[in-house]
Backbone as CSV, one residue per row, in Angstrom:
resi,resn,N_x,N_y,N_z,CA_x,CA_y,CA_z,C_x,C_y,C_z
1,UNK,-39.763,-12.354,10.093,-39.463,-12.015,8.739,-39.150,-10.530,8.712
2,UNK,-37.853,-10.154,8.229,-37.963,-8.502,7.380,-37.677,-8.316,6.174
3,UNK,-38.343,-7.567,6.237,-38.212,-6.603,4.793,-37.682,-5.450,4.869
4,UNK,-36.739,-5.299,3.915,-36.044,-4.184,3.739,-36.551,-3.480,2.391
5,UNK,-36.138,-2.055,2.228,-36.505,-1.167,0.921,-38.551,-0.969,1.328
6,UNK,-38.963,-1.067,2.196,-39.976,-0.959,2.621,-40.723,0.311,3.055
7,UNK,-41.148,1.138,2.091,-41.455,2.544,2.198,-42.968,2.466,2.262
8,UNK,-43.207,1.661,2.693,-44.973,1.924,3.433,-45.373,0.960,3.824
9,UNK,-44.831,0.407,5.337,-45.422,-0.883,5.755,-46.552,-0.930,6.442
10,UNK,-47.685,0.344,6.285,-48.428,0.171,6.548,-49.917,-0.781,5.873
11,UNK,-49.015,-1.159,4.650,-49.558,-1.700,3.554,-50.385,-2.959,4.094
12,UNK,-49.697,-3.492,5.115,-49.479,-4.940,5.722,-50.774,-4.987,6.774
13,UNK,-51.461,-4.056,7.187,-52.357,-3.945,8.351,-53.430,-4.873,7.690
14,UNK,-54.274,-4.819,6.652,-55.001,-5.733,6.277,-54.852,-6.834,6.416
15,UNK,-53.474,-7.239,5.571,-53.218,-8.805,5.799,-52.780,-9.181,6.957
16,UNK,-52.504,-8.323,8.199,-52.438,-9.028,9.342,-53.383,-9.196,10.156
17,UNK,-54.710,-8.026,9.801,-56.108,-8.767,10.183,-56.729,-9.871,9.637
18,UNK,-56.409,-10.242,8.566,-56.765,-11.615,7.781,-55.936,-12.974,8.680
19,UNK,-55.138,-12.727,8.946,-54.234,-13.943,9.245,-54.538,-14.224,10.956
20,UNK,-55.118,-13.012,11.783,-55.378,-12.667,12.629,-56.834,-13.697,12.774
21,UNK,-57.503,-13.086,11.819,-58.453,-14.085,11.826,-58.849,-15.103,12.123
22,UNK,-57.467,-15.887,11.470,-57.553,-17.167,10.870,-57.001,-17.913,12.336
23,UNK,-56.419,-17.394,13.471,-56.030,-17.882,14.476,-54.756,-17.781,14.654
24,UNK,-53.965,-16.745,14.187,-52.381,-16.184,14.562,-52.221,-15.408,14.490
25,UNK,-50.985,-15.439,15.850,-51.020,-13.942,16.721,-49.875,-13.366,15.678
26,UNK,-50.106,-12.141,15.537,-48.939,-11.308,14.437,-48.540,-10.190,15.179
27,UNK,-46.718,-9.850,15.254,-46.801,-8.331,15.352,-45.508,-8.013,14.322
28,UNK,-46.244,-6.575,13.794,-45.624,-5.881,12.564,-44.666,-4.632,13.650
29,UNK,-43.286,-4.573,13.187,-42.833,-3.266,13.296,-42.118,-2.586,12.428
30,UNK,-42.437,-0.939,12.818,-41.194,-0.265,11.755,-40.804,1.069,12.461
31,UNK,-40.016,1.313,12.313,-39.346,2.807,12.677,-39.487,3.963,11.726
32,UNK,-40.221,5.152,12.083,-39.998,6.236,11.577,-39.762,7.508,11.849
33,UNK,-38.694,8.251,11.505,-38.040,9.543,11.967,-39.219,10.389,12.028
34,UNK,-39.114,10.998,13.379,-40.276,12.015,13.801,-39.822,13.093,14.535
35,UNK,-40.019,14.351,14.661,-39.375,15.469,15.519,-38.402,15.089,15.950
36,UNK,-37.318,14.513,15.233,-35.703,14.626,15.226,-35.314,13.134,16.066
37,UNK,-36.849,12.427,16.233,-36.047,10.918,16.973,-37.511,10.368,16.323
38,UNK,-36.445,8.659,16.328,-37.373,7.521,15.676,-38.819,7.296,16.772
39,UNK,-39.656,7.314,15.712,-40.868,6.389,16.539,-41.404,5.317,15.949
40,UNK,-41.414,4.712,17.277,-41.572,2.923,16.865,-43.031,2.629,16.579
41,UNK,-43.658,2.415,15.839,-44.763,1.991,14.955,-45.145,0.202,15.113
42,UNK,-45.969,-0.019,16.250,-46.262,-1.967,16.505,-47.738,-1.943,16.007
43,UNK,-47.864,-3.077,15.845,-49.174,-3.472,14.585,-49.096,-5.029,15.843
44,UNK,-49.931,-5.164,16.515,-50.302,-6.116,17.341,-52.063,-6.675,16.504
45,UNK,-51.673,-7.681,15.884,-52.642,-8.345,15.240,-53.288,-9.706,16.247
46,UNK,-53.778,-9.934,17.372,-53.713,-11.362,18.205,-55.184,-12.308,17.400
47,UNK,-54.422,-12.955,17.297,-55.616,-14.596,17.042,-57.110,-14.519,17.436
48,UNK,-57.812,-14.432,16.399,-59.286,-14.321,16.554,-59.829,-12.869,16.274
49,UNK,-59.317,-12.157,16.754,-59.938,-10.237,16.540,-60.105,-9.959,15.450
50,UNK,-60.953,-9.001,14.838,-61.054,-8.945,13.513,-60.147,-7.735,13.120
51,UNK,-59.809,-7.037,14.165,-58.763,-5.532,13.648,-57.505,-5.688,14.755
52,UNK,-56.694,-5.056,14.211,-55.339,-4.943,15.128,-55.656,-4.375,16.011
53,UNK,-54.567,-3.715,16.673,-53.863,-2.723,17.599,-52.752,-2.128,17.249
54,UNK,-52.856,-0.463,17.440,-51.757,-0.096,16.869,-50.985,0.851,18.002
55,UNK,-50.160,0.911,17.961,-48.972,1.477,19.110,-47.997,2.360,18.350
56,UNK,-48.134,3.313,19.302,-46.584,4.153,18.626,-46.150,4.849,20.075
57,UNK,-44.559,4.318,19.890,-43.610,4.483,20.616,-42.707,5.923,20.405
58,UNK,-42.476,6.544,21.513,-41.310,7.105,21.235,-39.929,5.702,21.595
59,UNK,-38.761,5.684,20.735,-37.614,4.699,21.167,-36.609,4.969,21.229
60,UNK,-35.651,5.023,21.852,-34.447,5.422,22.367,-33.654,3.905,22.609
61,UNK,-33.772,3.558,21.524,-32.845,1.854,21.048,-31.517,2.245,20.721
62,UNK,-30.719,3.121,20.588,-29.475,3.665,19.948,-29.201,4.089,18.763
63,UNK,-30.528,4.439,18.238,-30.805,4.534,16.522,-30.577,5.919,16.763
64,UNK,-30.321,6.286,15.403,-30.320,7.743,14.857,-31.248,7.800,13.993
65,UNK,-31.786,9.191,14.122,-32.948,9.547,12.849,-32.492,9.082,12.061
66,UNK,-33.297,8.143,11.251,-33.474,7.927,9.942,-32.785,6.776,9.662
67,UNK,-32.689,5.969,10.600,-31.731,4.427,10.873,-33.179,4.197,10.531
68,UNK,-32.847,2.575,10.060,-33.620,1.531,9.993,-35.419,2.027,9.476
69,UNK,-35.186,2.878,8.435,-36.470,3.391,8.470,-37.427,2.824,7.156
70,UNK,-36.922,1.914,6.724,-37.181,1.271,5.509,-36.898,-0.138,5.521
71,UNK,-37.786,-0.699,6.541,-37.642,-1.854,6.951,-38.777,-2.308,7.941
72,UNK,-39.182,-3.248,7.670,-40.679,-3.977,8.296,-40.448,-5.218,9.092
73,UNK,-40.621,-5.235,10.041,-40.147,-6.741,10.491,-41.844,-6.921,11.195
74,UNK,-42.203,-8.497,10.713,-42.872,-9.282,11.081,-43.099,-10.636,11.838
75,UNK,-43.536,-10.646,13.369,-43.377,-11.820,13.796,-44.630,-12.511,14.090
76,UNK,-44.281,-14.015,14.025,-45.732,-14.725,14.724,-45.470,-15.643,15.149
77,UNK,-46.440,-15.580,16.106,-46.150,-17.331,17.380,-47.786,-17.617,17.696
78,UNK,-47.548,-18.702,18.263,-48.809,-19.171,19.193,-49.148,-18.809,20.241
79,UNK,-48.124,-18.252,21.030,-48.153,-17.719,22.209,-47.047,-16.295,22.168
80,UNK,-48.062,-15.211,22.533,-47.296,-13.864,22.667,-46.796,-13.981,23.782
81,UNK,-46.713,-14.829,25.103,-46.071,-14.461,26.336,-44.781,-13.864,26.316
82,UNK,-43.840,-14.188,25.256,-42.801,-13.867,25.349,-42.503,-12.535,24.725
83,UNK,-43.873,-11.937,24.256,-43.288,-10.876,23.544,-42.123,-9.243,24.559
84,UNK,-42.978,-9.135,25.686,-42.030,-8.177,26.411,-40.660,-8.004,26.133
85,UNK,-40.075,-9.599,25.849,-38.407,-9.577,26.001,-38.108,-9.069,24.593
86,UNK,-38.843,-9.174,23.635,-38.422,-8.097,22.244,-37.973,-6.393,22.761
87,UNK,-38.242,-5.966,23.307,-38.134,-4.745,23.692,-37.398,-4.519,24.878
88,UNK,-36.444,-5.394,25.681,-35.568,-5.604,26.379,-34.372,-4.343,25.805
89,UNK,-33.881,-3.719,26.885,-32.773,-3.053,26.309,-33.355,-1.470,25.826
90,UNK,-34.313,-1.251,24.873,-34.601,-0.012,24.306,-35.449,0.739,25.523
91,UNK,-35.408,2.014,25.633,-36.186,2.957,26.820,-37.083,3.087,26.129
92,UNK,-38.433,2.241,26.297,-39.953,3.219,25.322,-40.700,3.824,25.804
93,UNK,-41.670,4.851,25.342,-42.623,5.763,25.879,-43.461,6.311,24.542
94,UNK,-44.844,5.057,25.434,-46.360,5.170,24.667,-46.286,6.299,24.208
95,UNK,-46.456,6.609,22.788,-47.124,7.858,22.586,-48.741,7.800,22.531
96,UNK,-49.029,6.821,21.975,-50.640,6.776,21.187,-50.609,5.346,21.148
97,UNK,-52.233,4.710,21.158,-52.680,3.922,20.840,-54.038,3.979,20.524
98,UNK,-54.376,2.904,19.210,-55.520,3.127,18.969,-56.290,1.656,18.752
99,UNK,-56.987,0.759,19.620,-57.183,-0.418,19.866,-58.721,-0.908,18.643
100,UNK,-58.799,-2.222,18.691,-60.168,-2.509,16.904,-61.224,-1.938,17.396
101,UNK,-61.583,-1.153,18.486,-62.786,-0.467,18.656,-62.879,0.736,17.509
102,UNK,-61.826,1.782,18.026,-61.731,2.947,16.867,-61.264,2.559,16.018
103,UNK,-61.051,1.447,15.297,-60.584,1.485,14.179,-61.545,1.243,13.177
104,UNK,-62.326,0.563,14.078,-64.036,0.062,13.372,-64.496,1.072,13.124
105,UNK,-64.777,2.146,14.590,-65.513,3.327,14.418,-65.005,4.033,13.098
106,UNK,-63.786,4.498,12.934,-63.154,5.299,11.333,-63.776,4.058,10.392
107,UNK,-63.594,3.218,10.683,-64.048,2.814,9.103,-65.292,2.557,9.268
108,UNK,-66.211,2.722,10.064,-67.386,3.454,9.455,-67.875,4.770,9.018
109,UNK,-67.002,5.648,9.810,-67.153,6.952,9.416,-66.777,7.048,7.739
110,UNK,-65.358,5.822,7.439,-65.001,6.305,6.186,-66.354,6.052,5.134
111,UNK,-66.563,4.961,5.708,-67.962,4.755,4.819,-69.417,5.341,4.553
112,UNK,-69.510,5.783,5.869,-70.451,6.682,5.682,-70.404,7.893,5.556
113,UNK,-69.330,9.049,5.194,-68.957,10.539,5.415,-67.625,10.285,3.766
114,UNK,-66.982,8.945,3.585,-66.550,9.171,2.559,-64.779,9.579,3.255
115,UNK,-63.873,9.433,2.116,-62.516,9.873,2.733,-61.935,11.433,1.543
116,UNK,-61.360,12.270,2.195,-60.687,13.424,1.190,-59.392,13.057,0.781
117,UNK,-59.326,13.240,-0.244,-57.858,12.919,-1.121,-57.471,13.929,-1.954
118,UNK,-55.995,14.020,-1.144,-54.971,15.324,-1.194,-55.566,15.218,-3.194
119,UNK,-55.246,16.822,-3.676,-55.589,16.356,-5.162,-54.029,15.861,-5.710
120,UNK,-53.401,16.037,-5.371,-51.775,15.594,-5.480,-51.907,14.090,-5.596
121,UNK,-52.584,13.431,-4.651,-52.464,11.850,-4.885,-53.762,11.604,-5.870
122,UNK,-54.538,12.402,-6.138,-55.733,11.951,-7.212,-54.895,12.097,-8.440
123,UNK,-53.842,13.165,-8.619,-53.036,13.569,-9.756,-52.127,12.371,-9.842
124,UNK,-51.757,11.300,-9.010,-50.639,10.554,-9.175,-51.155,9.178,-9.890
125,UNK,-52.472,9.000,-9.391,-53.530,7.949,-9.563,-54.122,8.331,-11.328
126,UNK,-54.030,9.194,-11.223,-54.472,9.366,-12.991,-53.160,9.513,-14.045
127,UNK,-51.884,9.557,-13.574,-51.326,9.214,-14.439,-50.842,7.670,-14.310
128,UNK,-50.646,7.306,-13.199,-50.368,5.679,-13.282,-51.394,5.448,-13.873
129,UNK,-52.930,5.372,-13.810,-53.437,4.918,-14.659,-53.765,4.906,-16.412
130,UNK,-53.105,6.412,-16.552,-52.653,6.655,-18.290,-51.745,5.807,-18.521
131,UNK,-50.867,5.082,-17.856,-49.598,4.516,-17.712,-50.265,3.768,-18.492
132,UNK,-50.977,3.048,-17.444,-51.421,0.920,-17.075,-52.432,0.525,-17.748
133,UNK,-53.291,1.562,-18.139,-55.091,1.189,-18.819,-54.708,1.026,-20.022
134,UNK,-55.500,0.131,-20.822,-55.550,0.121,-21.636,-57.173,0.510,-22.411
135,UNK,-57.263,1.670,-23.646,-58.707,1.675,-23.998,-59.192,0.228,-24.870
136,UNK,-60.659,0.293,-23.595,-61.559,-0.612,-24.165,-62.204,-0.679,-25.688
137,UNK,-61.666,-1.068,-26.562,-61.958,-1.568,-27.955,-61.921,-2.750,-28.447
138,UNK,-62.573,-2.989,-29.475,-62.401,-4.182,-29.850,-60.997,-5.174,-29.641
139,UNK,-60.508,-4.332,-30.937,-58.845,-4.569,-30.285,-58.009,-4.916,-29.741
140,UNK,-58.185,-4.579,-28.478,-57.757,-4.278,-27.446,-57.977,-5.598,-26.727
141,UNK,-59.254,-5.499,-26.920,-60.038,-7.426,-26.107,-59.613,-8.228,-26.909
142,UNK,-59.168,-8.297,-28.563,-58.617,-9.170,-29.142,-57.186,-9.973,-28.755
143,UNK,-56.732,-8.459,-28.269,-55.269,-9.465,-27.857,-55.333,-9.401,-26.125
144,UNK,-56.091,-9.688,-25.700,-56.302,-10.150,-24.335,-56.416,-9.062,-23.043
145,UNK,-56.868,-7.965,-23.450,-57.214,-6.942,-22.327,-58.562,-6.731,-21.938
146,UNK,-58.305,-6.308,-21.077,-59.776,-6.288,-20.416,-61.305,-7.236,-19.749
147,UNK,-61.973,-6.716,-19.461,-62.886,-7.987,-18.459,-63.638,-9.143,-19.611
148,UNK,-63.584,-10.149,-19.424,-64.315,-10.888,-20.486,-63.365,-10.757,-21.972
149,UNK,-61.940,-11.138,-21.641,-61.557,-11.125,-23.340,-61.336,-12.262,-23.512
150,UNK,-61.317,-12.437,-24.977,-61.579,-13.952,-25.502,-59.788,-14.266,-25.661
151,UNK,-59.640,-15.418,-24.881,-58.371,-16.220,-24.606,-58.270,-17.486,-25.265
């Protein structure tokens, strides 16, 4: 499956540990322009694990910065044997990987130490929510907002 117009496919890492779960193997990719060449971004979700694997490539596929950079492609099978031949053709070189050990470890740290948020995105989060909230009043629950309104 891809998706195109896709400006944060990192969105998808959850639900490919869920599905991961459930007994299918998933891998997510996307390309993003980095020190003047694309790096390839794989989300290796395999059957049974409770967290991914994440990979980042330098790729030298014939892309130009900023090709294909808004676009998510997702695959799944029963059997990854065949995955190598996806990457047939492109020259890659590991940059980083970070396998469900550390990923566990950060998200305990997030939980126990808490995460910092730029105030720029706390500022973006309080006006979408002036946007979207509606105040809790009577009112308000009359014509169907909020937790427990009468329908």
């Amino acid at each position: 499956m891809r998706l195109l117009g896709c400006r944060d496919p990192a969105f998808i890492l959850g639900y490919l540990a869920r599905c991961a779960r459930r007994g299918t193997h998933l891998l997510a990719f996307w390309c993003e322009p980095e020190g003047g060449a694309p790096v390839q971004q794989v989300v290796a979700a395999l059957a049974g694990e409770s967290l991914p694997r994440l990979y980042r490539y330098r790729a030298d596929g014939g892309q130009t910065p900023g090709s294909e950079t808004d676009s998510l492609t997702i695959l799944a099978a029963r059997d990854f044997a065949l995955l190598p031949a996806a990457a047939q053709g492109m020259a890659l070189e590991l940059l980083d990987s970070t396998g469900p050990e550390e990923l566990a470890a950060r998200s305990r740290r997030a939980w126990d130490q808490g995460l910092a948020v730029d105030e720029s995105l706390w500022q973006q989060l309080r006006s979408l929510a002036a946007r979207t909230l509606v105040a809790s009043t009577e009112d308000s629950r009359a014509r169907g907002a909020g937790e427990g309104a009468a329908r």
